[in-house]
KOLDOPA-19944 format. One record per atom (N, C-alpha, C): residue number from 1; residue in one letter; atom name; x, z, y. Coordinates in steps of 0.02 Angstrom, whole numbers, padded with zeros to 5 digits, always signed. Atoms other than C-alpha are relative to their C-alpha. Example, Ala and Ser with C-alpha at 12.3 -4.5 7.8 and 13.67 -1.06 7.14 Angstrom:
REM residues 2
+-----+---------+-------+--------+--------+--------+
: num : residuo : atomo :      X :      Z :      Y :
+-----+---------+-------+--------+--------+--------+
:   1 :       A :     N : +00045 : +00000 : -00059 :
:   1 :       A :    CA : +00615 : +00390 : -00225 :
:   1 :       A :     C : +00045 : +00000 : +00060 :
:   2 :       S :     N : -00042 : -00003 : -00059 :
:   2 :       S :    CA : +00684 : +00357 : -00053 :
:   2 :       S :     C : -00039 : +00037 : +00055 :
+-----+---------+-------+--------+--------+--------+
END
This chain:
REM residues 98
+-----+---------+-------+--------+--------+--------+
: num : residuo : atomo :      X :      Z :      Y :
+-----+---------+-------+--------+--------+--------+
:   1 :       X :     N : +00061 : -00025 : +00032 :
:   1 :       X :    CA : +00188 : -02279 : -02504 :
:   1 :       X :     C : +00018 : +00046 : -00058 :
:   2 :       X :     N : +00005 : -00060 : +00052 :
:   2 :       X :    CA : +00168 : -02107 : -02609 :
:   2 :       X :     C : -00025 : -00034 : -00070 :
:   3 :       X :     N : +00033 : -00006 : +00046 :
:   3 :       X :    CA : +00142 : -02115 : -02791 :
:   3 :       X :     C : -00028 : +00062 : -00025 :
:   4 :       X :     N : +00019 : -00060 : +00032 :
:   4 :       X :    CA : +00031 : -01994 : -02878 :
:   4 :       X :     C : +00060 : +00052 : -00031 :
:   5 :       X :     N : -00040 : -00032 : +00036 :
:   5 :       X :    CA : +00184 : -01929 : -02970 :
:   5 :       X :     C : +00014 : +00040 : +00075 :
:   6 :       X :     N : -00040 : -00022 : -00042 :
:   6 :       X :    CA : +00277 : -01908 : -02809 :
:   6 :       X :     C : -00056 : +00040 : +00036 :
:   7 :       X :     N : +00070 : -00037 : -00049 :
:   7 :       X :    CA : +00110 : -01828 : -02707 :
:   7 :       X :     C : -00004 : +00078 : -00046 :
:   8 :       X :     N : +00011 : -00072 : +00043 :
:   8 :       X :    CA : +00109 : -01681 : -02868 :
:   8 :       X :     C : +00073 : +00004 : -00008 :
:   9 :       X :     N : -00079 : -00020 : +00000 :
:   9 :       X :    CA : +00310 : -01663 : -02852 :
:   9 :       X :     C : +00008 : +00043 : +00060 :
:  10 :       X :     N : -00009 : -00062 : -00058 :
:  10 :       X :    CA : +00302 : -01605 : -02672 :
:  10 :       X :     C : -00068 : +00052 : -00003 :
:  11 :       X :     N : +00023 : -00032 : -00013 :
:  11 :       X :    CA : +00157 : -01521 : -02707 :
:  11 :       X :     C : +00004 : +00062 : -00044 :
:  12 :       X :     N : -00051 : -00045 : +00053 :
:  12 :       X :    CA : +00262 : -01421 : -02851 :
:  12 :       X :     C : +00034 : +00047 : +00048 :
:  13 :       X :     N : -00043 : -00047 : -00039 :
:  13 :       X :    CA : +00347 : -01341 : -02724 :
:  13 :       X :     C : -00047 : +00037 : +00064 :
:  14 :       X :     N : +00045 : -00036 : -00052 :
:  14 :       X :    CA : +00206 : -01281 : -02611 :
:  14 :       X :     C : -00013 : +00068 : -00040 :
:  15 :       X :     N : +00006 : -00092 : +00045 :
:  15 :       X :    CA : +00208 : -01079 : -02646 :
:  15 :       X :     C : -00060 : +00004 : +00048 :
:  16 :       X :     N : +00051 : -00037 : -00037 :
:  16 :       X :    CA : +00049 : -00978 : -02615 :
:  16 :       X :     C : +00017 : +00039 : +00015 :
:  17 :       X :     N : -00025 : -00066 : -00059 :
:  17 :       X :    CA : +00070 : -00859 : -02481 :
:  17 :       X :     C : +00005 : +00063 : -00039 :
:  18 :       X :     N : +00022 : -00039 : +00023 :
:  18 :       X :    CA : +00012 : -00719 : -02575 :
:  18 :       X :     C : +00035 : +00019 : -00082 :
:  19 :       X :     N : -00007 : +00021 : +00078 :
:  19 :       X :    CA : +00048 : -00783 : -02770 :
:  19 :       X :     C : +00092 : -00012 : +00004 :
:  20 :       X :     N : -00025 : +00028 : -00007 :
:  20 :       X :    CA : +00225 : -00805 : -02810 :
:  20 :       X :     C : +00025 : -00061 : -00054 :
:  21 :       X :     N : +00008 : +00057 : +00030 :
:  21 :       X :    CA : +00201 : -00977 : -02895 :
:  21 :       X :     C : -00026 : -00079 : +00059 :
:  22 :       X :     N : +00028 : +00062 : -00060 :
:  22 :       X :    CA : +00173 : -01147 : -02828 :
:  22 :       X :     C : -00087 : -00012 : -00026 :
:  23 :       X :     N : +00036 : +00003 : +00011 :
:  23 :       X :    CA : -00001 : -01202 : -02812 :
:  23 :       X :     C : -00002 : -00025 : -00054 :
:  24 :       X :     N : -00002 : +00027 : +00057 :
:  24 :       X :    CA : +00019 : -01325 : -02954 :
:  24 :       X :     C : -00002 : +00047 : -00068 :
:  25 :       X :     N : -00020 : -00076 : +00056 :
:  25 :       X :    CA : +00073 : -01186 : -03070 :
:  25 :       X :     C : -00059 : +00017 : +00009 :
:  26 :       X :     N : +00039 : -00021 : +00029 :
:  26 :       X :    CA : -00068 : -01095 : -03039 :
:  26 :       X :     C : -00068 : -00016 : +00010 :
:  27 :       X :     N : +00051 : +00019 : -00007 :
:  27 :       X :    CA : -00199 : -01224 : -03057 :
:  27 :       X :     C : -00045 : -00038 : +00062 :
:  28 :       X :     N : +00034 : +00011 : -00063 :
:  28 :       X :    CA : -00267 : -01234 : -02874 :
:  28 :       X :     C : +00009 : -00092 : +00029 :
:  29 :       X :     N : -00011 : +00055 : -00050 :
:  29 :       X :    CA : -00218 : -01437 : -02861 :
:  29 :       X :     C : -00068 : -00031 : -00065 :
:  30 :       X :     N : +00069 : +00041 : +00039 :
:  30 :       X :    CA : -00382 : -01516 : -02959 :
:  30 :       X :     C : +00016 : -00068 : -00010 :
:  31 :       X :     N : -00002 : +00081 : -00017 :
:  31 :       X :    CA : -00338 : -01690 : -02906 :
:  31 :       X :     C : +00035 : -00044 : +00054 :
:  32 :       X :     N : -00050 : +00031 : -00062 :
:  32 :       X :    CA : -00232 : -01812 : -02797 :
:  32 :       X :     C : -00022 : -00086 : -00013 :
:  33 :       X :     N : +00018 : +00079 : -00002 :
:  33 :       X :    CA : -00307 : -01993 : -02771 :
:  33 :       X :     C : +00039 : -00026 : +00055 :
:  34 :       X :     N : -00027 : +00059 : -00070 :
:  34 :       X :    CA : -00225 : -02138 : -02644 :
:  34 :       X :     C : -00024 : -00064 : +00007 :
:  35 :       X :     N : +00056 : +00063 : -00036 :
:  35 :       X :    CA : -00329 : -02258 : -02570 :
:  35 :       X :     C : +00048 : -00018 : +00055 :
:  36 :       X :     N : -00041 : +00030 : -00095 :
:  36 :       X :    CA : -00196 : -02383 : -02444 :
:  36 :       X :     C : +00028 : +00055 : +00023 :
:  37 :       X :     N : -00019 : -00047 : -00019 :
:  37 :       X :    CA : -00120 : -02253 : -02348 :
:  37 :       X :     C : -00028 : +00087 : +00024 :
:  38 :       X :     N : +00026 : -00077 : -00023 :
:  38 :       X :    CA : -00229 : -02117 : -02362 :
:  38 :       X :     C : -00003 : +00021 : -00063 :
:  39 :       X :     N : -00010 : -00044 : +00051 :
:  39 :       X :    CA : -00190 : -01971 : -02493 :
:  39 :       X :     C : -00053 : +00045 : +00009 :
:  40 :       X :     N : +00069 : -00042 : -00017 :
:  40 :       X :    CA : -00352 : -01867 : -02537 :
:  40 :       X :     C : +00027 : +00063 : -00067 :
:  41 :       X :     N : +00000 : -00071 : +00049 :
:  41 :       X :    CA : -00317 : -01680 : -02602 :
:  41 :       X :     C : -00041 : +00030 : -00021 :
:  42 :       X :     N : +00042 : -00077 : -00005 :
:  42 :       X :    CA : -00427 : -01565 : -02689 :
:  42 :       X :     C : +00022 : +00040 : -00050 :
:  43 :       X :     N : -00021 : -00081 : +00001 :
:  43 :       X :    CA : -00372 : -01375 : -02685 :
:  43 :       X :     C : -00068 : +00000 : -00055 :
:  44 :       X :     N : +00045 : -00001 : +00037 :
:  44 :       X :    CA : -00465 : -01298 : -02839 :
:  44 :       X :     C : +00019 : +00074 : +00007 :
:  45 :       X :     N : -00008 : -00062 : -00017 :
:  45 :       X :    CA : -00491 : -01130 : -02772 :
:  45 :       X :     C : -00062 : +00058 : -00039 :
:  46 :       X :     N : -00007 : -00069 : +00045 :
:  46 :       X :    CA : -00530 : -00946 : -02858 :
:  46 :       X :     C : -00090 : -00004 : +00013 :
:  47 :       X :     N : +00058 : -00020 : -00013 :
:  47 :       X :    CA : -00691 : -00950 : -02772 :
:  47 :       X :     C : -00018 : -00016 : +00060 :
:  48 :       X :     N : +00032 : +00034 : -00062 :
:  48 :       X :    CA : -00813 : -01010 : -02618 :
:  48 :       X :     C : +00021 : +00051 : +00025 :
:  49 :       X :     N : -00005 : -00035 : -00067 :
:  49 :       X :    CA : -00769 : -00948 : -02454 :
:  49 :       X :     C : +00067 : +00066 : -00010 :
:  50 :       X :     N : -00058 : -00026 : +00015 :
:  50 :       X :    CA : -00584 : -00893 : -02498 :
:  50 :       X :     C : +00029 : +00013 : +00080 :
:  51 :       X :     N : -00018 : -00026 : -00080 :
:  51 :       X :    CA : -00500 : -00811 : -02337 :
:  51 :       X :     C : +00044 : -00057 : +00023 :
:  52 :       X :     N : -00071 : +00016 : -00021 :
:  52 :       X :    CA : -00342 : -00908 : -02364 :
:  52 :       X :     C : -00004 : -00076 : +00005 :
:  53 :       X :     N : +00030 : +00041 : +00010 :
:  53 :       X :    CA : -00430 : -01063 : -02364 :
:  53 :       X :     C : +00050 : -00063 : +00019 :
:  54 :       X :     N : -00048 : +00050 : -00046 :
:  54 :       X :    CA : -00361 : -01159 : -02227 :
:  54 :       X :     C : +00088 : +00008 : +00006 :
:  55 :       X :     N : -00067 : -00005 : +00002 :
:  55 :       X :    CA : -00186 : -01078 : -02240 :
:  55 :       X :     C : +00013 : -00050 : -00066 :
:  56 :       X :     N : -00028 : +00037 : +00072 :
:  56 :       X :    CA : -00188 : -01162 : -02427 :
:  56 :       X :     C : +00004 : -00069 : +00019 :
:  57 :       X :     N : +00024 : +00062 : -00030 :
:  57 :       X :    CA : -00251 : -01324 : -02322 :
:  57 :       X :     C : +00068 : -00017 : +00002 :
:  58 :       X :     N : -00048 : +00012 : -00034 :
:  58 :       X :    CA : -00102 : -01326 : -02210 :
:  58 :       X :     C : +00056 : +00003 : -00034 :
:  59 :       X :     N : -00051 : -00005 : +00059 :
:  59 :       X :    CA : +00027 : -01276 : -02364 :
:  59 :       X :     C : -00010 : -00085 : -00034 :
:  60 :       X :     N : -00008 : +00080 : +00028 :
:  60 :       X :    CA : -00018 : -01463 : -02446 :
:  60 :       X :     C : +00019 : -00040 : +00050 :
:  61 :       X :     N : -00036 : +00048 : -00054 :
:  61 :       X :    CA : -00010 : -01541 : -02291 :
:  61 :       X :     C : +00046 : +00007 : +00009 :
:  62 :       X :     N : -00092 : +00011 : +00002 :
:  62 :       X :    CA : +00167 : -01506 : -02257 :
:  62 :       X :     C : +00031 : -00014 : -00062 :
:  63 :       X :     N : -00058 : -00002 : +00052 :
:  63 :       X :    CA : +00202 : -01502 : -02417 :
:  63 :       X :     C : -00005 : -00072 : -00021 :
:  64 :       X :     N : +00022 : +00098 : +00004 :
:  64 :       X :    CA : +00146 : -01715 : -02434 :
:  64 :       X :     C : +00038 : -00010 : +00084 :
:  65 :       X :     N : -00046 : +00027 : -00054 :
:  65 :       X :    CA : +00208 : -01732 : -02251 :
:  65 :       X :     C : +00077 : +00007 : +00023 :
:  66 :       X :     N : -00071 : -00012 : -00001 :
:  66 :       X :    CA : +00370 : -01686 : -02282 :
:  66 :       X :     C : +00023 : -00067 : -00036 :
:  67 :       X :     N : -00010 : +00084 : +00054 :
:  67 :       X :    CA : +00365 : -01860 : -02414 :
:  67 :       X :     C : -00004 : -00028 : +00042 :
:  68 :       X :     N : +00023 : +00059 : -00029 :
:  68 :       X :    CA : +00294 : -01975 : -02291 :
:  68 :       X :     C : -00051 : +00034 : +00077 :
:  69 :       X :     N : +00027 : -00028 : -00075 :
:  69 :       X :    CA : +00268 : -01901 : -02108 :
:  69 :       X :     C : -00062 : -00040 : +00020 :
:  70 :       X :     N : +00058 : +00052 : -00029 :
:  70 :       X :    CA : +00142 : -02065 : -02063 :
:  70 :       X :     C : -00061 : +00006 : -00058 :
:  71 :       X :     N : +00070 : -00019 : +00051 :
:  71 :       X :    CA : +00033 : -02028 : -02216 :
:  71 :       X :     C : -00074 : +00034 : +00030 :
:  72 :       X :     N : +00046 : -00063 : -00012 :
:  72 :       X :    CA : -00150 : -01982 : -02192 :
:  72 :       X :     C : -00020 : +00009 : -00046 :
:  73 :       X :     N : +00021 : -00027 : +00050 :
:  73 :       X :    CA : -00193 : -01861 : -02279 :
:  73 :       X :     C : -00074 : +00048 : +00020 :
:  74 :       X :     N : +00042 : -00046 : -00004 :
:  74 :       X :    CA : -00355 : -01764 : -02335 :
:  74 :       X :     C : -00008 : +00024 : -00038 :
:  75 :       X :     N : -00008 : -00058 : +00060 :
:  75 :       X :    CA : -00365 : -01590 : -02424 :
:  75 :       X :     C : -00088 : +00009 : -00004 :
:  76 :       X :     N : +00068 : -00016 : +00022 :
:  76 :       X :    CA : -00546 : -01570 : -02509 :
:  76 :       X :     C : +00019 : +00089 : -00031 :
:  77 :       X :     N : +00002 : -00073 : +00035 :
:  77 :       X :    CA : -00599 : -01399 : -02592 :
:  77 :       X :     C : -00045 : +00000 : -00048 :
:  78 :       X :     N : +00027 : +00003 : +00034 :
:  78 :       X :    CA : -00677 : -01378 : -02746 :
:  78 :       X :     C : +00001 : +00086 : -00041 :
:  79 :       X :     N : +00001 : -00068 : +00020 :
:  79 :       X :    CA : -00718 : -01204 : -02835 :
:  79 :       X :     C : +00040 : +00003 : -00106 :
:  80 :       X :     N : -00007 : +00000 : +00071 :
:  80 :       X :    CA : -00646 : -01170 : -03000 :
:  80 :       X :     C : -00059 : +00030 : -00063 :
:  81 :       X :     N : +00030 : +00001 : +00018 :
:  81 :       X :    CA : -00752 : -01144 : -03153 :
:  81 :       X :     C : +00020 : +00052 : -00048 :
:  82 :       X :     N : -00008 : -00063 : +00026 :
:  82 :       X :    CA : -00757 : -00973 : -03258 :
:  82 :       X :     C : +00092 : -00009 : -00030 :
:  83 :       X :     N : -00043 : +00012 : +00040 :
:  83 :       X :    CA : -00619 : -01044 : -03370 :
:  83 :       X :     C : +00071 : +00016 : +00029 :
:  84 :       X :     N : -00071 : -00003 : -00020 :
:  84 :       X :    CA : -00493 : -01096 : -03249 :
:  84 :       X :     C : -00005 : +00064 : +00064 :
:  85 :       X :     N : -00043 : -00048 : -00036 :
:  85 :       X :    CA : -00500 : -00941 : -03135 :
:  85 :       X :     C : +00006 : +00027 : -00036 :
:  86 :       X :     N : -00050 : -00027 : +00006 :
:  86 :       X :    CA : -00476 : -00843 : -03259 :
:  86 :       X :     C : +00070 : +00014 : -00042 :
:  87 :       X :     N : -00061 : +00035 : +00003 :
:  87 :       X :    CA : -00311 : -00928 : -03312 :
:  87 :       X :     C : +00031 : +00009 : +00068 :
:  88 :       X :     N : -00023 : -00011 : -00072 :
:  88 :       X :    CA : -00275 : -00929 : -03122 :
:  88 :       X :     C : -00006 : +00090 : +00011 :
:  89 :       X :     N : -00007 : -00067 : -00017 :
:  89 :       X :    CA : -00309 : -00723 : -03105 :
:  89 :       X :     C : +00038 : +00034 : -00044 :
:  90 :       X :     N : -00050 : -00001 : +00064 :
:  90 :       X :    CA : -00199 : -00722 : -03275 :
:  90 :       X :     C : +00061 : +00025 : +00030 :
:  91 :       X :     N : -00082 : +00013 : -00043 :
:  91 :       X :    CA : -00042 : -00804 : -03169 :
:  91 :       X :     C : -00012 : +00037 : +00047 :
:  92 :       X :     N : -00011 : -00045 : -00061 :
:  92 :       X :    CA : -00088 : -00707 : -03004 :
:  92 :       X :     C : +00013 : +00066 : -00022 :
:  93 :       X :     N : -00038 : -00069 : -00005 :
:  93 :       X :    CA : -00068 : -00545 : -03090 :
:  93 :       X :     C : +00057 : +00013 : -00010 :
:  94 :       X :     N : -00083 : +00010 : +00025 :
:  94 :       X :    CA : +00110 : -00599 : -03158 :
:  94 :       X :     C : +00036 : +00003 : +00052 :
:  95 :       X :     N : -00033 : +00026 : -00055 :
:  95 :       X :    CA : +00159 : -00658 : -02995 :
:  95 :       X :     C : -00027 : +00015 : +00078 :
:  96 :       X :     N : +00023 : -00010 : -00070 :
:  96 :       X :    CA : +00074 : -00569 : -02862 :
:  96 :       X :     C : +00055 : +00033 : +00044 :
:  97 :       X :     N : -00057 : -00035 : -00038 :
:  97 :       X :    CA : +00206 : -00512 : -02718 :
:  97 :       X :     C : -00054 : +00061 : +00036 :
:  98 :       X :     N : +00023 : -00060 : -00009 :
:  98 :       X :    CA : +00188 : -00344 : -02681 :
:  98 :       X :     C : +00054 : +00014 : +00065 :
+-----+---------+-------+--------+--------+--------+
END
């Protein structure tokens, strides 16, 4: 069984496709609860109806199923709030790959 620590360690190392930072870095992990064997994510993204949505999905999931392959896991989505995007559009201009 994952601890919270360990659930935001691998998810330290999940890079955004786009960004080059891990999500953690720039903000996008809101929250990580564990209920028994199920780990619940929520992505705290730039804004509703983001393209990269589901790619960011599938970036946590490997990046927690690489800890504990039998884990279930579920990634929520939540919008960020003036403040933290723009802190998050701060780091993306530092670190955007060109």
């Amino acid at each position: 069984m994952l601890t919270k620590e360990e659930v935001m360690h691998a998810l330290s190392k999940a890079i955004h496709p786009e960004i080059d930072s891990s999500l953690v870095g720039l903000g996008m992990i809101k929250d990580v609860s564990i209920e028994k064997e199920m780990v619940t994510v929520t992505m705290n993204l730039p804004f509703a109806g983001i393209p990269i949505k589901d790619d960011l999905a599938q970036i946590v999931k490997e990046a927690v199923a690489d800890k504990d392959p039998g884990l279930r896991l579920e990634v929520r989505s939540a919008t960020m709030d003036e403040e933290e995007r723009e802190e998050f559009m701060k780091k993306a201009r530092e670190k955007w790959k060109s």
